[in-house]
C-alpha positions in Angstrom: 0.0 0.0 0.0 1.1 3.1 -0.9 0.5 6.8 1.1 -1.0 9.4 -0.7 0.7 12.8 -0.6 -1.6 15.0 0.5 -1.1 18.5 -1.1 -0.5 21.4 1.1 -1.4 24.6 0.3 0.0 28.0 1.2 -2.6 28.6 3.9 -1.8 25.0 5.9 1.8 26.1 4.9 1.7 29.7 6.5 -0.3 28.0 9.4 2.6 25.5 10.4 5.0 28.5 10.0 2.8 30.6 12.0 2.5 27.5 15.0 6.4 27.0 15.2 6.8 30.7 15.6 4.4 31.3 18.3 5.9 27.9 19.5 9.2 29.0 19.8 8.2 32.7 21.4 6.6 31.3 24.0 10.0 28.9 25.1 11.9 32.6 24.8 9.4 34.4 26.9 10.3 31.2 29.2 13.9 31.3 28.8 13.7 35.4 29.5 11.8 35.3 32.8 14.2 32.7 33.9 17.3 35.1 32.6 15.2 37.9 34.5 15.4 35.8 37.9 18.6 35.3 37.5 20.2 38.5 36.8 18.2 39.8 39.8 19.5 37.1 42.0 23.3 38.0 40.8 22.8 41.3 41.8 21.8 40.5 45.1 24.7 38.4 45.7 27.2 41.3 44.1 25.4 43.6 46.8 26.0 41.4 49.6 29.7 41.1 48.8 30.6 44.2 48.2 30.8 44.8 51.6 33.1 42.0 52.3 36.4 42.1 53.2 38.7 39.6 50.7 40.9 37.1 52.5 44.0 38.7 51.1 42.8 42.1 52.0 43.0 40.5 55.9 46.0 38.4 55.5 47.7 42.1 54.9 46.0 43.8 57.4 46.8 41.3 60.1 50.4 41.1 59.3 50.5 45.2 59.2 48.5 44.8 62.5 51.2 42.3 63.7 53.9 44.3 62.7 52.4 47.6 64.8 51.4 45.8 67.7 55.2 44.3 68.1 56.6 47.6 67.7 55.0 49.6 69.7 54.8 46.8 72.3 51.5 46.4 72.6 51.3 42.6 71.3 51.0 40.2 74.2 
C-alpha cells in the first residue's frame, strides 16, 4: 500500500509557519523570565559582597596589624 501525498497549500503552509513561531516565542518568553530571575538574583549576591572584606585584604591587614602591635609593644 502506498500513502498518498496529500497537497498542502499555502494557507496550511503559512499555518505551520505561523504554529512553530508562536511555539518557539513562547519557550523565549520562558527562557527570558528565567534570565530575569537570574540576573536579579546576581545582583543581590554582588550587593552582599561588596561589603566583604577579601581574604588577602585580611591576610595584609593582620600582618601590618602584627607588625604595629610588636613595635610599639603592645602585642602580648
Amino acid at each position: 500500500m502506498k500513502k498518498q501525498k496529500k497537497k498542502v497549500s499555502m494557507g496550511d503552509l503559512a499555518g505551520m509557519v505561523q504554529r512553530g513561531f508562536v511555539s518557539v516565542d513562547e519557550r523565549f518568553n520562558k527562557v527570558d523570565k528565567a534570565f530575569e530571575v537570574n540576573t536579579r538574583e546576581h545582583e543581590a549576591i554582588s550587593l552582599r559582597l561588596d561589603n566583604v572584606a577579601y581574604r588577602f585584604e585580611l591576610v595584609e591587614l593582620q600582618k601590618r596589624v602584627d607588625f604595629l602591635e610588636k613595635k610599639t609593644g603592645i602585642k602580648k
